[in-house]
N, C-alpha and C positions, 0 to 999 in steps of 0.2 A: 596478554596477547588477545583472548578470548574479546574482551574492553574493547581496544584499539578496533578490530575488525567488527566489531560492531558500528563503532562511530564511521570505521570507513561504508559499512553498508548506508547508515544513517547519511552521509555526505555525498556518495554517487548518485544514492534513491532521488536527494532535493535537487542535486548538480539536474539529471535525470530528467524531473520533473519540471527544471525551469526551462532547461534546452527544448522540451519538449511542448511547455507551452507557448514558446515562440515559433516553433514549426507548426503548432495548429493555428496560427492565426495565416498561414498561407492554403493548409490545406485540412481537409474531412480527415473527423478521428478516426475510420477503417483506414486512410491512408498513412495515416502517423505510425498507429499499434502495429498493420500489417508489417509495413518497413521496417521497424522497431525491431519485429519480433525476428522476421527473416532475418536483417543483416546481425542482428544479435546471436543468432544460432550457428552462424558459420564459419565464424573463427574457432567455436568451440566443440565442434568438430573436428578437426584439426589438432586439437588442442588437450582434451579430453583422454584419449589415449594414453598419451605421455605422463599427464599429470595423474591420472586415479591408480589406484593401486587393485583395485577390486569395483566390481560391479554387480549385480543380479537383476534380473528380472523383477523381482520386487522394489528395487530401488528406482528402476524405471517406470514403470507402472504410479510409484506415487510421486515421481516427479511430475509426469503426464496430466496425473488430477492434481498435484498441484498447479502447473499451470492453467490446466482449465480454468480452476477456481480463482485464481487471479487474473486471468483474463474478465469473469462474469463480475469478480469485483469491479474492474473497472471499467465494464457496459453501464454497471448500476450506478457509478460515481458519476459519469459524464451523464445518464440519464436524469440523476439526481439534481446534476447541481444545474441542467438548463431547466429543470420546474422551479428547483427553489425551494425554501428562503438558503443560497447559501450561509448564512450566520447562523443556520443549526444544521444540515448538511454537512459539512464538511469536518467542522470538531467532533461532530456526532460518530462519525466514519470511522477518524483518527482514533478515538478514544476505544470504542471496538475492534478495532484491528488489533492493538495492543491491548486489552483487556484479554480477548480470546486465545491468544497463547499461553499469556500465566495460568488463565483455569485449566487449558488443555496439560501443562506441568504440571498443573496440582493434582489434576487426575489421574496420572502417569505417576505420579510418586516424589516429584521434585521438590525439593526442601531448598528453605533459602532462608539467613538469619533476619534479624531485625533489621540492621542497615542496609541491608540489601531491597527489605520487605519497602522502607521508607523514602529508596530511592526510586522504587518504583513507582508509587505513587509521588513521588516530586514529579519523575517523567510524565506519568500520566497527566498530570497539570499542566507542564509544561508544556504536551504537545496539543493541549485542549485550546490553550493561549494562541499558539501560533497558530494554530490553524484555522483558528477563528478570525473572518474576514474582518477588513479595518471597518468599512462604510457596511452599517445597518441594512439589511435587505427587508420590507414591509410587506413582502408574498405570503398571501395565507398559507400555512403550514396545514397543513393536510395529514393524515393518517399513512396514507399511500407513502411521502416525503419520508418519514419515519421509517416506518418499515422495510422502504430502495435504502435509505443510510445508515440500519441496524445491517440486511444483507450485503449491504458493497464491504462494509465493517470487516463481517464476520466471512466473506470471499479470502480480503487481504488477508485476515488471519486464520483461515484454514490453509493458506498457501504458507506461512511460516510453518503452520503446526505440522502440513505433512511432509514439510521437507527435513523436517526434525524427527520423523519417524526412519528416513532413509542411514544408512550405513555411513558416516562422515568418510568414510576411506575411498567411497566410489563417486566423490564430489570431482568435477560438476560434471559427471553423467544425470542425475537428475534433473537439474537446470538444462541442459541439451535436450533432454526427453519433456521437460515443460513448455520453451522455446517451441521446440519441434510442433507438437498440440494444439499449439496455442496459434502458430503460423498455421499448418492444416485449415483451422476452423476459422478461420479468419479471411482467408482464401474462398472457403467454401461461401460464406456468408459473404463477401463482397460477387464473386461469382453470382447467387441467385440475387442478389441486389442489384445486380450491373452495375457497381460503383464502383470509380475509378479505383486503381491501385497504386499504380506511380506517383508519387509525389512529385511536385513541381517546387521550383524555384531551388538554393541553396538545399545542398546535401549535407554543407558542413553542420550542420546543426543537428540534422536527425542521425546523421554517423553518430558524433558527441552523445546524441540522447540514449541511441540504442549499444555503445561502449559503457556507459555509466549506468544501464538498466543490468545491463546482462552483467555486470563485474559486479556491481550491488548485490545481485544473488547469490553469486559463489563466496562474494564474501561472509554471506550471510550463513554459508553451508558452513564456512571453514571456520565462523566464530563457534558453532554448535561442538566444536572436537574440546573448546575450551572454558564453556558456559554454559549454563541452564537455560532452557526456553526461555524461561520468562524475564530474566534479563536479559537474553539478545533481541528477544523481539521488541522492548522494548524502547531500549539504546538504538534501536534500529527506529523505529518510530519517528525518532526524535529529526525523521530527513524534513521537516518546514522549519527549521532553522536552518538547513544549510541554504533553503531556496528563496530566505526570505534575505540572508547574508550576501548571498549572490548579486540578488535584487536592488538588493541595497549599493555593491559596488560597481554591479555594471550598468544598471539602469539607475543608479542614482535616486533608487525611492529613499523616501523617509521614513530610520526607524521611529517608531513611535514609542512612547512611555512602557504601551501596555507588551509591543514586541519586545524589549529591553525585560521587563519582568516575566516573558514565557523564556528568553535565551538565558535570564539566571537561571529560571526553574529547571532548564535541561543541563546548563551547567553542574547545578547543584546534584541532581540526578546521577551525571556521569560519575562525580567526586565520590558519592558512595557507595552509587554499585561497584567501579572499580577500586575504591580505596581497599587494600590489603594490609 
């Protein structure tokens, strides 16, 4: 089970990701994440009561800075990737995001056998492939570039690791308290910016973006009741295959060789963290 709801976090996060990059080609990424974040919090409010079993004040609190920290991951990601060179930016990111949870396991006390150990690192590979753009970017790489894609990394994966400190049984109360946070500041920051907030044009798309954002996380909480961090963050990682899959059937891009040998490598990945 733990498996399964990994790969659905790993498939909402890409779903997510693609809906999403279609909505910012109409509008400003505060307009995107704002929306995102609001209409993603308010179903689950609603929601949230019925489903958790327990809650505390501590489990809220580190949903809260988990969402911070994934909101600042991905100020740094959009920062990152309009400097450049996207073709180290963005695998760079990937690869940290998922690297940070497993050490944050190891430090915690998490043990995990050899095939597990090895399908981690398949993933790890695998998400370094796909996430690595097709067309060469020739931007000088900078120090700066580096260091916005070790932090955006290390955002995404602080945001796993302290939702992984939270109570499984008071899921998704944390995700409502991260949401929540995360809309506030977001608000506030377009506020002193005077930039717009509403989005324009088709909603069906940023609804889609922000239902597969926000179900991505709870999923993400509800694999933790069944798995070790560092293979759900991992399996979770693995979301630019779903958005390169997508890609592939709705926009009709071409897979290419090298996407064909990152979707083995996540394949192969699944096959043994999951295999029992």
């Amino acid at each position: 089970m733990g498996v399964l709801l990994s790969l659905a976090t790993a498939l909402l996060y890409g779903s997510g990701d693609f809906l999403g990059g279609l909505t910012s080609k109409r509008n400003s990424q505060i307009q995107v994440l704002t929306a995102i974040s609001v209409v993603g919090v308010a179903p689950l409010w609603v929601i949230a009561p019925l489903v958790a079993d327990t809650v505390t004040l501590n489990d809220l609190y580190l949903g809260a800075a988990a969402g911070l920290a994934g909101m600042a991951g991905l100020g740094l990601l959009y920062r990152g990737l309009s400097r450049g060179p996207m073709s180290v930016f963005a695998p760079l990111t990937a690869i940290v995001s998922a690297v940070f949870p497993v050490m944050w396991g190891l430090a915690r006390g998490d043990q995990q056998i050899f095939r597990t150990w090895l399908g981690i690192l398949l993933g790890l590979l695998g998400i370094f492939v796909l996430a690595l753009p097709e067309h060469k970017d020739s931007s000088r790489l900078s120090s700066a570039v580096i260091y916005e894609a070790i932090l955006a990394g290390i955002g995404f994966g602080l945001f796993f690791a302290l939702l992984s400190e939270t109570n499984t049984e008071s899921a998704p109360w944390p995700i409502v308290a991260g949401r929540t946070s995360a809309a506030v500041l977001l608000l506030i920051v377009a506020v002193i910016n005077k930039s717009a907030i509403l989005p324009t044009g088709s909603w069906a798309t940023l609804f889609g973006c922000a239902a597969c954002d926000t179900a991505a996380n709870v999923a993400f909480l509800f694999a933790l009741r069944y798995e070790q961090l560092g293979s759900v963050a991992v399996l979770a990682s693995l979301y630019p295959a779903a958005t390169v899959l997508l890609a592939r059937v709705v926009l009709h891009e071409h897979l290419t060789k090298r996407r064909m040998v990152g979707l083995g490598l996540a394949l192969g990945a699944v096959v043994l963290v999951g295999w029992t």
